[in-house]
PDB file of N, CA, C and O in Angstrom:
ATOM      1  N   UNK A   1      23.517  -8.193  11.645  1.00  0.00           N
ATOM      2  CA  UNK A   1      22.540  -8.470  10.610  1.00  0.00           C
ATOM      3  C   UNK A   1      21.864  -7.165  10.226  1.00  0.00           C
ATOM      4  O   UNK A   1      21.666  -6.327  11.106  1.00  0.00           O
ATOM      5  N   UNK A   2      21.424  -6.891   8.726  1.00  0.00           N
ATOM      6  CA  UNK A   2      20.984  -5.964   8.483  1.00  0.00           C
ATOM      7  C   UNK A   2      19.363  -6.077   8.227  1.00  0.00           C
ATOM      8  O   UNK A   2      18.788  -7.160   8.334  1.00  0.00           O
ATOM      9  N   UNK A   3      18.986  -5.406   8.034  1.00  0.00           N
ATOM     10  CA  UNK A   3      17.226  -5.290   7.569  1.00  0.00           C
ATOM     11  C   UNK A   3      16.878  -4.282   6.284  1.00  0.00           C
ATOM     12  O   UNK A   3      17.517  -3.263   6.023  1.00  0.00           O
ATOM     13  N   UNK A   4      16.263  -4.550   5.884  1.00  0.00           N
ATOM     14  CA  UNK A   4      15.750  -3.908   4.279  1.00  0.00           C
ATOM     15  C   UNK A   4      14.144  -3.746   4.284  1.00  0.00           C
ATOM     16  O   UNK A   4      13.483  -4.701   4.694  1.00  0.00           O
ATOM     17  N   UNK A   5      13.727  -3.003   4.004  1.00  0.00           N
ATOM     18  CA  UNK A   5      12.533  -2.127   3.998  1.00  0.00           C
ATOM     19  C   UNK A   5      12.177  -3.107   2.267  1.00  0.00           C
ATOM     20  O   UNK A   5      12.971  -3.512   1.419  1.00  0.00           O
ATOM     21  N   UNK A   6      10.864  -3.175   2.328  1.00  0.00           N
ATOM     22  CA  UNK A   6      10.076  -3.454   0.701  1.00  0.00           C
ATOM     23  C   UNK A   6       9.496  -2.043   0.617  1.00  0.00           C
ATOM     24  O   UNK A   6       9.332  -1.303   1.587  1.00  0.00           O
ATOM     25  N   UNK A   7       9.176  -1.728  -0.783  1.00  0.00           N
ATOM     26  CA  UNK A   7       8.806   0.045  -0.863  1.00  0.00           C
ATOM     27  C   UNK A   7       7.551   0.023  -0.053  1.00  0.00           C
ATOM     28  O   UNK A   7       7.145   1.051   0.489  1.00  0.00           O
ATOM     29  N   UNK A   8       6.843  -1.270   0.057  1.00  0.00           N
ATOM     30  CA  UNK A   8       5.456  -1.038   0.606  1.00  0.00           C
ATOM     31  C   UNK A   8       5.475  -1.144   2.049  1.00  0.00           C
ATOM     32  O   UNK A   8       4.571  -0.444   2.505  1.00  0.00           O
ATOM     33  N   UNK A   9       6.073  -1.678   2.871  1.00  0.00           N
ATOM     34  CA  UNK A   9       6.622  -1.660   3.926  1.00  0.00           C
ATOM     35  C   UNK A   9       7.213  -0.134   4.407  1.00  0.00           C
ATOM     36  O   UNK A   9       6.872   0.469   5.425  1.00  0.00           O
ATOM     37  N   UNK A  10       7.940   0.197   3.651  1.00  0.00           N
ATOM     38  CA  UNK A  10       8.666   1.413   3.924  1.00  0.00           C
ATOM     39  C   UNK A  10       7.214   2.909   3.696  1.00  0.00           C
ATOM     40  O   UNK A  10       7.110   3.852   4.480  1.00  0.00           O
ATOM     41  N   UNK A  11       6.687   2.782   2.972  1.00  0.00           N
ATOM     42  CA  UNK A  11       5.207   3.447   2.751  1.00  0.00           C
ATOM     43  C   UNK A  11       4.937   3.162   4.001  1.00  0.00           C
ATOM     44  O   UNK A  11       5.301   4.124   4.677  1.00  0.00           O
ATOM     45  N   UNK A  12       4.436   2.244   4.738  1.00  0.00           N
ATOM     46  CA  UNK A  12       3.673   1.970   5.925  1.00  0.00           C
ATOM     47  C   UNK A  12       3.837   3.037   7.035  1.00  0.00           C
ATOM     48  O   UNK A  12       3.089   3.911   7.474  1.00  0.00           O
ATOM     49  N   UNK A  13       5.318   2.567   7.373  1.00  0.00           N
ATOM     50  CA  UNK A  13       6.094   2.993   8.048  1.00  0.00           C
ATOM     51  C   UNK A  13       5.873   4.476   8.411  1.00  0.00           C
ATOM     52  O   UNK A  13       5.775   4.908   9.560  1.00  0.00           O
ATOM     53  N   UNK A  14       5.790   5.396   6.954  1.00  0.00           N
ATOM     54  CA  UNK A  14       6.163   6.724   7.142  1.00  0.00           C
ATOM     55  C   UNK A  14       4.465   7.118   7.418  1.00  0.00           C
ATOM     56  O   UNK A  14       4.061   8.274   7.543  1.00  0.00           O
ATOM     57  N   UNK A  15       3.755   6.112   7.468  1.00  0.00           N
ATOM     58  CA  UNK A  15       2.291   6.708   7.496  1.00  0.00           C
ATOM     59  C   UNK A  15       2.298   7.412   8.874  1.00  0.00           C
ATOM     60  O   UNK A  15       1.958   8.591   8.973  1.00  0.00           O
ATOM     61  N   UNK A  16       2.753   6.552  10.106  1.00  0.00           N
ATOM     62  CA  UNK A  16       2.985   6.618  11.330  1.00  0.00           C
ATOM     63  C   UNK A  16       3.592   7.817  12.151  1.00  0.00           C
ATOM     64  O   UNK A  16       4.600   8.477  11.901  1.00  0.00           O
ATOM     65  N   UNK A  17       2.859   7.902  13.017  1.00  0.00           N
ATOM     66  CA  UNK A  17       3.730   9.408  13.827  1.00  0.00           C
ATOM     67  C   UNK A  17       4.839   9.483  14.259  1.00  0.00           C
ATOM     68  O   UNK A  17       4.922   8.255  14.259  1.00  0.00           O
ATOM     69  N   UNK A  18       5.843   9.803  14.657  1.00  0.00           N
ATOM     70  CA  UNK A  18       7.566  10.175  14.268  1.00  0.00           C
ATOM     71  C   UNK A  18       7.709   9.412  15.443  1.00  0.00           C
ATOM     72  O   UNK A  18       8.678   8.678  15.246  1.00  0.00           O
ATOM     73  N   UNK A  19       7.223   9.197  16.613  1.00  0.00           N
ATOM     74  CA  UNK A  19       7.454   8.691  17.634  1.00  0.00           C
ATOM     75  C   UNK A  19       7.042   6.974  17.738  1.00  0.00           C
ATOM     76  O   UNK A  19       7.542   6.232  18.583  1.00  0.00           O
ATOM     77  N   UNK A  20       6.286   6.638  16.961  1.00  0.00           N
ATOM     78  CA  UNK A  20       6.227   4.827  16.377  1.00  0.00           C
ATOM     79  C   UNK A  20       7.425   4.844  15.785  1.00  0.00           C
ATOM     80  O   UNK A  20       8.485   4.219  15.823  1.00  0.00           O
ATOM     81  N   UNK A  21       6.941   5.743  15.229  1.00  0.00           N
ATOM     82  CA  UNK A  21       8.415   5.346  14.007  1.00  0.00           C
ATOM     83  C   UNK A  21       9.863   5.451  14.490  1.00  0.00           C
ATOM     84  O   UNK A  21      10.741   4.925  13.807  1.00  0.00           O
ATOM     85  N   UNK A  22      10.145   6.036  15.518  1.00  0.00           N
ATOM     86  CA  UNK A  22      11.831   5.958  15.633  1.00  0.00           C
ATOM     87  C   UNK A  22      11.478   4.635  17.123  1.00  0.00           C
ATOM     88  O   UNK A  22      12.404   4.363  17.888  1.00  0.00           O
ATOM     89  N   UNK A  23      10.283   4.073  17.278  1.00  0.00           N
ATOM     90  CA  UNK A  23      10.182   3.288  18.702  1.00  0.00           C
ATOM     91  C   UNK A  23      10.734   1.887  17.447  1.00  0.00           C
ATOM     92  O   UNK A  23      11.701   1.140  17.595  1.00  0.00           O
ATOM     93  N   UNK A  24       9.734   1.905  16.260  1.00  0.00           N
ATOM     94  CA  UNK A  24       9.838   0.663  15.782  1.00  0.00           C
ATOM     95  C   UNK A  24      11.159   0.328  14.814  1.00  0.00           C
ATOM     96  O   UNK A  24      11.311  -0.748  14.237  1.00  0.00           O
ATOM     97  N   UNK A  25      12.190   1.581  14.740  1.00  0.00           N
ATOM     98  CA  UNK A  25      13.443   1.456  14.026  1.00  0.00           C
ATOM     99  C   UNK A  25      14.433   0.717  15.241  1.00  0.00           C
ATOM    100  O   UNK A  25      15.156  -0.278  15.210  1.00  0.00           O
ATOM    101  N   UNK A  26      14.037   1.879  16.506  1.00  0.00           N
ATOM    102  CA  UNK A  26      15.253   1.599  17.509  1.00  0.00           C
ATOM    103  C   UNK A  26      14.584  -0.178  17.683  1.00  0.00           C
ATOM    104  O   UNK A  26      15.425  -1.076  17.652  1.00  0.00           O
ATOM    105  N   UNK A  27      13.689  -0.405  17.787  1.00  0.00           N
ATOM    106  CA  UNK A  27      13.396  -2.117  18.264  1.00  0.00           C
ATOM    107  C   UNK A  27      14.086  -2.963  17.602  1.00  0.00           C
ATOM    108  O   UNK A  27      14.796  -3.783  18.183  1.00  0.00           O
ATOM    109  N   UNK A  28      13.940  -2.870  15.605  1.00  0.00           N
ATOM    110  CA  UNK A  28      14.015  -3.564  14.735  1.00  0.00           C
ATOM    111  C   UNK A  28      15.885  -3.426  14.790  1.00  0.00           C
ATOM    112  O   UNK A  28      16.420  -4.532  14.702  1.00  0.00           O
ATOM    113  N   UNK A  29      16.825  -2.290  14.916  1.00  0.00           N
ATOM    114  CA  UNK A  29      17.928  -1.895  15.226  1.00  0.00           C
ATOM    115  C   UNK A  29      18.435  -3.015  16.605  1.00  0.00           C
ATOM    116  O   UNK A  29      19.437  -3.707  16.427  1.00  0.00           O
ATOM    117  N   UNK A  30      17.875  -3.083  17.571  1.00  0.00           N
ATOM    118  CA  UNK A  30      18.096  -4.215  18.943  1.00  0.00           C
ATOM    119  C   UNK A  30      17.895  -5.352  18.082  1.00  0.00           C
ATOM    120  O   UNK A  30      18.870  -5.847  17.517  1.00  0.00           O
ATOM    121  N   UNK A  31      16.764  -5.810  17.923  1.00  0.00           N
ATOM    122  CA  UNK A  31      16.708  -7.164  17.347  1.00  0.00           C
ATOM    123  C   UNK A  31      17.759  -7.998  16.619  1.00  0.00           C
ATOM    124  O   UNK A  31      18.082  -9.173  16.794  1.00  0.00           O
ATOM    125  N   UNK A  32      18.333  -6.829  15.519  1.00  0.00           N
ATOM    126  CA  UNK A  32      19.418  -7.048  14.678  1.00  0.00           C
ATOM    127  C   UNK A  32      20.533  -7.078  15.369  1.00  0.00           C
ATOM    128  O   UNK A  32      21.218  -8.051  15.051  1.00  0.00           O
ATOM    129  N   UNK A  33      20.977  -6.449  16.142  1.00  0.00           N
ATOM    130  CA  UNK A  33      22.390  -6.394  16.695  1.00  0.00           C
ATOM    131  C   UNK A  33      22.297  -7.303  17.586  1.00  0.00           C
ATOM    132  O   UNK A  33      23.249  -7.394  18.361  1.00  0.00           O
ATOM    133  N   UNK A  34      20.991  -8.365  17.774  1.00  0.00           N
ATOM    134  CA  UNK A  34      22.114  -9.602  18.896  1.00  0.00           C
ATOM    135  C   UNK A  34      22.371 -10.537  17.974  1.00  0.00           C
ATOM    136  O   UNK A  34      22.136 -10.367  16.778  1.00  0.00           O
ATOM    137  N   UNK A  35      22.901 -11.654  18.496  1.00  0.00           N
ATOM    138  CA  UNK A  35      23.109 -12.949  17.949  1.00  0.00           C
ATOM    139  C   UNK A  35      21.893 -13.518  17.114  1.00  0.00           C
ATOM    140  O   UNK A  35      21.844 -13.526  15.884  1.00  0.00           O
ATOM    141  N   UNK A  36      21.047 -13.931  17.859  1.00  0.00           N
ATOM    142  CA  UNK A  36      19.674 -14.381  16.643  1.00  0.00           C
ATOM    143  C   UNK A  36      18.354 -13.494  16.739  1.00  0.00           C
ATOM    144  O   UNK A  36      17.496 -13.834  17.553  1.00  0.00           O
ATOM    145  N   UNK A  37      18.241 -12.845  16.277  1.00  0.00           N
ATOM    146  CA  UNK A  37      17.111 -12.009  15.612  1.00  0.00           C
ATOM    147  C   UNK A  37      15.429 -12.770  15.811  1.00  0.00           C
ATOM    148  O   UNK A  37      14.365 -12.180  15.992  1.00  0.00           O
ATOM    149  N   UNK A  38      15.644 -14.022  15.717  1.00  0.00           N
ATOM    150  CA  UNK A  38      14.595 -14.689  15.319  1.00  0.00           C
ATOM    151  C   UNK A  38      14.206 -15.583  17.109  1.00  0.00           C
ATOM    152  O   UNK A  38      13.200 -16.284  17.227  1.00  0.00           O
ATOM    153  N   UNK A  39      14.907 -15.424  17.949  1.00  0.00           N
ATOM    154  CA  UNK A  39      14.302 -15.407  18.856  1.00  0.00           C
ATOM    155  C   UNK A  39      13.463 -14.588  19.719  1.00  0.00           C
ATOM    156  O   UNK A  39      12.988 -14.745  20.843  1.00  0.00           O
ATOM    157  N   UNK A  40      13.418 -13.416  18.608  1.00  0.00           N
ATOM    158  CA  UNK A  40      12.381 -12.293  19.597  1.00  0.00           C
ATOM    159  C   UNK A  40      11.189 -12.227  18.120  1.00  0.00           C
ATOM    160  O   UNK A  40      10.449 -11.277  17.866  1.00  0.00           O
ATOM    161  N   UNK A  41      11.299 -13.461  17.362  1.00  0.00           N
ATOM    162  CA  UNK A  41      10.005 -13.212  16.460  1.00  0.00           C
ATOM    163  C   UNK A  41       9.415 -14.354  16.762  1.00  0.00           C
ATOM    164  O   UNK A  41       9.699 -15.063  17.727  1.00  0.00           O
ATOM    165  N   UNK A  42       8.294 -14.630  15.667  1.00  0.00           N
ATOM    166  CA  UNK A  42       6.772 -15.669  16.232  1.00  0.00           C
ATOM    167  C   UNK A  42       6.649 -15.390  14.739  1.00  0.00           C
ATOM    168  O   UNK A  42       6.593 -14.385  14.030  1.00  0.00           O
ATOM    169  N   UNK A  43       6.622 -17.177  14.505  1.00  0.00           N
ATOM    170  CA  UNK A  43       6.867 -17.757  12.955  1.00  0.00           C
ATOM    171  C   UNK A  43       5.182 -17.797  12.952  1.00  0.00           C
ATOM    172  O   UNK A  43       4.504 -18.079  13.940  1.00  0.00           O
ATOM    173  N   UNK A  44       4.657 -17.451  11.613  1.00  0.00           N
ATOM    174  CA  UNK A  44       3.625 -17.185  11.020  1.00  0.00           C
ATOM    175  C   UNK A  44       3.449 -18.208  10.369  1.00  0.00           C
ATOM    176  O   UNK A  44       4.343 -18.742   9.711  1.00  0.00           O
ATOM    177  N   UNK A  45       1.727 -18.827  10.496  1.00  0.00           N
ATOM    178  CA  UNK A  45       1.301 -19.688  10.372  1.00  0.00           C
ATOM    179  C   UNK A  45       0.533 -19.329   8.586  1.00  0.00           C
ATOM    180  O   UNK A  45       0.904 -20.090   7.693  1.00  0.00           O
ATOM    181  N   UNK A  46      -0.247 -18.454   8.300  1.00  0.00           N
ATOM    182  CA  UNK A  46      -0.044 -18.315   6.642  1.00  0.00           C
ATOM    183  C   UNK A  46       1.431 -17.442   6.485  1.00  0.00           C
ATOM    184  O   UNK A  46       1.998 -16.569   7.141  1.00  0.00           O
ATOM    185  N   UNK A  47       1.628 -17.984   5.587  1.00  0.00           N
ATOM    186  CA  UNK A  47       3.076 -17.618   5.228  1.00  0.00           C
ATOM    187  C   UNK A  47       2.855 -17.099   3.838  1.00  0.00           C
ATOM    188  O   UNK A  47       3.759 -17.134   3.003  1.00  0.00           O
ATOM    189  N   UNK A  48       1.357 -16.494   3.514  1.00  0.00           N
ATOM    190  CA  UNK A  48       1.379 -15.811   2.360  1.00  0.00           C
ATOM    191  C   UNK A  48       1.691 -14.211   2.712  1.00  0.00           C
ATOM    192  O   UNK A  48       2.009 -13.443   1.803  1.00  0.00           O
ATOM    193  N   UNK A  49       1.567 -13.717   4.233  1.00  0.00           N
ATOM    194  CA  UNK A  49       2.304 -12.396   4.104  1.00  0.00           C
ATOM    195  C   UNK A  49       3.791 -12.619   4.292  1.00  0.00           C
ATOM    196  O   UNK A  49       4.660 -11.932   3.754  1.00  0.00           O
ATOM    197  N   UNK A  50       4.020 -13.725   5.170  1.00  0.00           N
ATOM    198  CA  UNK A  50       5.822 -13.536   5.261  1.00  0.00           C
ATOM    199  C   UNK A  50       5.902 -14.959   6.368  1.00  0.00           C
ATOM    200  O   UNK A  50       5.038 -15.762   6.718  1.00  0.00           O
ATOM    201  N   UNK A  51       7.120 -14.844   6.648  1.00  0.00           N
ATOM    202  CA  UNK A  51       7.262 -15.996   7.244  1.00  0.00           C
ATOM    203  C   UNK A  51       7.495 -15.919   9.075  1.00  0.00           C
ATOM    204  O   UNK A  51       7.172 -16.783   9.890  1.00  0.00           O
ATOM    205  N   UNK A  52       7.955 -14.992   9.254  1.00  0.00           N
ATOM    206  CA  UNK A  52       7.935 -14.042  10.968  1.00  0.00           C
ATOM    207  C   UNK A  52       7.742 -13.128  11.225  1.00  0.00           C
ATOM    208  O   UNK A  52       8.070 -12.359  10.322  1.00  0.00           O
ATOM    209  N   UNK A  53       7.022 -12.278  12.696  1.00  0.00           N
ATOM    210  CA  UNK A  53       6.709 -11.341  12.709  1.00  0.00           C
ATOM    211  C   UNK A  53       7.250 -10.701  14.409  1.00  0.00           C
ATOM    212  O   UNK A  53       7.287 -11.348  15.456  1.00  0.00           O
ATOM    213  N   UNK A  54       7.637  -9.168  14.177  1.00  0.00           N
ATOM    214  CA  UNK A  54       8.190  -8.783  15.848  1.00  0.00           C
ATOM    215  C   UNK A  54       7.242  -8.404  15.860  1.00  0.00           C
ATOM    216  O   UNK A  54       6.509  -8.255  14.883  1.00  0.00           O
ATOM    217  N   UNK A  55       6.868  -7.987  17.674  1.00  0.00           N
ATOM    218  CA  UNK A  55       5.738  -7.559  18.077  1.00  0.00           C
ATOM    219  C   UNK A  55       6.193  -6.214  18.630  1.00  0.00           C
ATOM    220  O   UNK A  55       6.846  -6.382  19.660  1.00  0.00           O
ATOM    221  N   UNK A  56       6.071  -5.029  18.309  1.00  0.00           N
ATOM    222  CA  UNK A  56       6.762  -3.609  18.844  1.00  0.00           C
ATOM    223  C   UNK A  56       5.666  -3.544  19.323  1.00  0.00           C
ATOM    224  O   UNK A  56       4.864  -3.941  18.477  1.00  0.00           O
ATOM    225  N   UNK A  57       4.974  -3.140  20.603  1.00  0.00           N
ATOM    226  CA  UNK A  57       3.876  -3.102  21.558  1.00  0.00           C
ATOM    227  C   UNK A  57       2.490  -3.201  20.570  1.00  0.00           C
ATOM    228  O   UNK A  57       2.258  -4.341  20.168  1.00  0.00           O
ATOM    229  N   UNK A  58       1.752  -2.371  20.229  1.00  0.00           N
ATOM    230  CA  UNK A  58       0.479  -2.645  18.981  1.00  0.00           C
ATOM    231  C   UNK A  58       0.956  -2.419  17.616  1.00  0.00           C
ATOM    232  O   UNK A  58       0.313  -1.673  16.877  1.00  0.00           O
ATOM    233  N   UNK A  59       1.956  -2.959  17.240  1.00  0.00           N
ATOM    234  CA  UNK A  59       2.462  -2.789  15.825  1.00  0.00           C
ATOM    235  C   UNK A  59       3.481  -4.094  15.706  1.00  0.00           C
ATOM    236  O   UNK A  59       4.350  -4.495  16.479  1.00  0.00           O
ATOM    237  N   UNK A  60       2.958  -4.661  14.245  1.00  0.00           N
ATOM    238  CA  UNK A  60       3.687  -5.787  14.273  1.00  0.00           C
ATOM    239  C   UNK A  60       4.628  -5.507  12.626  1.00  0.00           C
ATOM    240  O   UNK A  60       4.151  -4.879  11.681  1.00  0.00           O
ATOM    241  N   UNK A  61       5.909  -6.103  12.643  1.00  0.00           N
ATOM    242  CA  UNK A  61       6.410  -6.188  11.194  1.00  0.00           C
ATOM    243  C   UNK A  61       6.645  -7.187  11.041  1.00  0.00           C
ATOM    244  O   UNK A  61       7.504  -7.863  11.606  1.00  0.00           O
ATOM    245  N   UNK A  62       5.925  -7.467  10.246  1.00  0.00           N
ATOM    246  CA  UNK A  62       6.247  -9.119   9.553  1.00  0.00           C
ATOM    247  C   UNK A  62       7.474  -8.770   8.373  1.00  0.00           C
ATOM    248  O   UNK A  62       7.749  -7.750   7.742  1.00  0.00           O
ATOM    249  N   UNK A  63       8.018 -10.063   8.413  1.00  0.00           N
ATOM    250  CA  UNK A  63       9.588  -9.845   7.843  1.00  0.00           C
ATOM    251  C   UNK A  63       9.795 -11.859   7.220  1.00  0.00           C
ATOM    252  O   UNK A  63       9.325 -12.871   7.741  1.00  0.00           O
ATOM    253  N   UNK A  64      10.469 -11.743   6.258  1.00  0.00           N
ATOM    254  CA  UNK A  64      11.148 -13.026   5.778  1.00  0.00           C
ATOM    255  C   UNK A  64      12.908 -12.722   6.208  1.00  0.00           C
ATOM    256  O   UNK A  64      13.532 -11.673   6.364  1.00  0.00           O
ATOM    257  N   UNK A  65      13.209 -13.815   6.277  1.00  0.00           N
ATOM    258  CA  UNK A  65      14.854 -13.993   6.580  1.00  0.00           C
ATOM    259  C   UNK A  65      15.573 -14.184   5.143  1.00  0.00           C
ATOM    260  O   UNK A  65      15.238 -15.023   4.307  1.00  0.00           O
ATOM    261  N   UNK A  66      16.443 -13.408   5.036  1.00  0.00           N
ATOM    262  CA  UNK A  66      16.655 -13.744   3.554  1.00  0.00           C
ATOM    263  C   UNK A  66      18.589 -14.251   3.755  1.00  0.00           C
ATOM    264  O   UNK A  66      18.842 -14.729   4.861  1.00  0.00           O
ATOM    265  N   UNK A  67      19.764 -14.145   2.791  1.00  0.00           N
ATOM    266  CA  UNK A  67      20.612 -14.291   3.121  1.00  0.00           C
ATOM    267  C   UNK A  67      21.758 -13.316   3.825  1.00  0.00           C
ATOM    268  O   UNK A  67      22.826 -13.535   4.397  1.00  0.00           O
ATOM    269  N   UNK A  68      20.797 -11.830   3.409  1.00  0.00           N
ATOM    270  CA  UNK A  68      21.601 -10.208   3.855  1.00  0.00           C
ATOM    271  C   UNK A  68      20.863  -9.748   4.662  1.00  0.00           C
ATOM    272  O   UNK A  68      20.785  -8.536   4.865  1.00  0.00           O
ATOM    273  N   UNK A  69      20.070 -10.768   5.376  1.00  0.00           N
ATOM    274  CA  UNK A  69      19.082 -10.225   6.323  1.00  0.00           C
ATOM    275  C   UNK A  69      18.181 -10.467   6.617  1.00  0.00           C
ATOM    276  O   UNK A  69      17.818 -11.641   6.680  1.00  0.00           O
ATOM    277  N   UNK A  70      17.383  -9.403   6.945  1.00  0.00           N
ATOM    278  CA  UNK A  70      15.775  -9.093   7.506  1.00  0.00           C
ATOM    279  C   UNK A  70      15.145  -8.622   5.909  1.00  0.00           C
ATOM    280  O   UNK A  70      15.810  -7.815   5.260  1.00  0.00           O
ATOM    281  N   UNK A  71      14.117  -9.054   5.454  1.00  0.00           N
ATOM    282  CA  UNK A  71      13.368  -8.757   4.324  1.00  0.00           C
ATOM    283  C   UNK A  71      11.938  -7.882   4.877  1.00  0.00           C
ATOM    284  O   UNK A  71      10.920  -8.474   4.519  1.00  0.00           O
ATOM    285  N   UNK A  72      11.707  -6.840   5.523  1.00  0.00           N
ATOM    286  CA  UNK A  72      10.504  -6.191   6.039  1.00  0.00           C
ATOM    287  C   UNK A  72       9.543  -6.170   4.891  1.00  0.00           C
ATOM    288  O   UNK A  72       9.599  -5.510   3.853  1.00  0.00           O
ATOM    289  N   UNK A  73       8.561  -7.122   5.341  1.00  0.00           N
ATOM    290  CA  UNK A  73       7.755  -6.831   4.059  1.00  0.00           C
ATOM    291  C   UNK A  73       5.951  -5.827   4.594  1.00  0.00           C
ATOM    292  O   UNK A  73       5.141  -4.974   4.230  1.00  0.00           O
ATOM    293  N   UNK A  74       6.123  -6.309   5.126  1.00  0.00           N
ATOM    294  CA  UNK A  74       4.931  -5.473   5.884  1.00  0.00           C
ATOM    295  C   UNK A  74       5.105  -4.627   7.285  1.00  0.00           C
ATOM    296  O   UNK A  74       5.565  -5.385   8.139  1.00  0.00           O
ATOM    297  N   UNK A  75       4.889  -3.318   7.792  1.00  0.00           N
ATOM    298  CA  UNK A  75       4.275  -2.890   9.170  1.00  0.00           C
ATOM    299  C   UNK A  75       2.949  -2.148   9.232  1.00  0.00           C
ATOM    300  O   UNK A  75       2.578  -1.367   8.356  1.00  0.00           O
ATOM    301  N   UNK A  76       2.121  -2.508  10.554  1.00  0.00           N
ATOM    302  CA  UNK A  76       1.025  -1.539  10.371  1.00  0.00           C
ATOM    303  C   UNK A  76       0.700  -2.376  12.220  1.00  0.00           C
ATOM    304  O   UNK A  76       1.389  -3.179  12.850  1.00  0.00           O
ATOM    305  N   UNK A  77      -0.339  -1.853  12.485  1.00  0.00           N
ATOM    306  CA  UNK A  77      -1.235  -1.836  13.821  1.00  0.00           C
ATOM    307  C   UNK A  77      -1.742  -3.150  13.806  1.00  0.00           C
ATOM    308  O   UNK A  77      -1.988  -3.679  12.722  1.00  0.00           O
ATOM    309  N   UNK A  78      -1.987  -3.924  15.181  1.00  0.00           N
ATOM    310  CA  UNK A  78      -1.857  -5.467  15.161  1.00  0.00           C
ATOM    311  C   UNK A  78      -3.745  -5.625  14.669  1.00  0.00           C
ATOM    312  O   UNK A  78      -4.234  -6.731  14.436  1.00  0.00           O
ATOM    313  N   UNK A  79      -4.373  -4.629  14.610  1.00  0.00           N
ATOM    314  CA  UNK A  79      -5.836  -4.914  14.127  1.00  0.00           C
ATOM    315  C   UNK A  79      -5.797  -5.190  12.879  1.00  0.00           C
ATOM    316  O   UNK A  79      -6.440  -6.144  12.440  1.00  0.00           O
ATOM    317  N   UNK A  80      -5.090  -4.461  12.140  1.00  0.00           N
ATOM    318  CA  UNK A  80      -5.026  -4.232  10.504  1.00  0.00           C
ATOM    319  C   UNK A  80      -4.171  -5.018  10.071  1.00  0.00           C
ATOM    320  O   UNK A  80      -4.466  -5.663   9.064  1.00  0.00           O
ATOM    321  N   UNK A  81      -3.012  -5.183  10.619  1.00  0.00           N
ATOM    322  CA  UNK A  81      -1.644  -5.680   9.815  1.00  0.00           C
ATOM    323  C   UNK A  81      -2.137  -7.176   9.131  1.00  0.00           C
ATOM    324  O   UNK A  81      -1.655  -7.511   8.049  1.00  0.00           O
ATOM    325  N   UNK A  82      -3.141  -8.064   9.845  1.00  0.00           N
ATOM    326  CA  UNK A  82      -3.384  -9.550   8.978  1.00  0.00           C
ATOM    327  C   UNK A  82      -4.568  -9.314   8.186  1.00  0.00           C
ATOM    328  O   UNK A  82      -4.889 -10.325   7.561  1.00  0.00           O
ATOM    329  N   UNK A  83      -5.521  -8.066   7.952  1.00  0.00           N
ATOM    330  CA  UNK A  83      -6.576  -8.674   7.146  1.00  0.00           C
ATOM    331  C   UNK A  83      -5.693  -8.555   5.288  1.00  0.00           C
ATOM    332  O   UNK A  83      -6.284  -8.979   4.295  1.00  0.00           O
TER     333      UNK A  83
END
């Protein structure tokens, strides 16, 4: 399964110091390469940011499942990422 960055998502991302950032590629990279993806996420109860979210230690990406994938629509720090 693949994953796709939204431009605003992908903005997030690069805000982050090089070392989040290759922790939360290599995670999102595992997730994808097993069988279901969606057993290492936690389905979101407003579903106006997205519909699941991984938990990479204090950083969460919320993501929709689409048919080519992972839809990343949001990452940021688990304080910030829901307001």
């Amino acid at each position: 399964m693949e994953y796709f960055f939204a431009p605003r998502a992908l903005k997030q991302l690069q805000k982050f110091p090089h070392n989040v950032q290759v922790r939360i590629i290599t995670k999102l990279d595992f997730f994808c390469a097993t069988d279901s993806p969606l057993f290492f996420a936690e389905s979101l109860i407003q579903s106006d940011l997205g519909h699941y979210r991984f938990r990479i230690g204090d950083y969460r990406v919320i993501f929709d499942l689409v048919k080519e994938g992972l839809d990343i629509l949001y990452v940021g720090h688990r304080k910030d990422i829901y307001r």
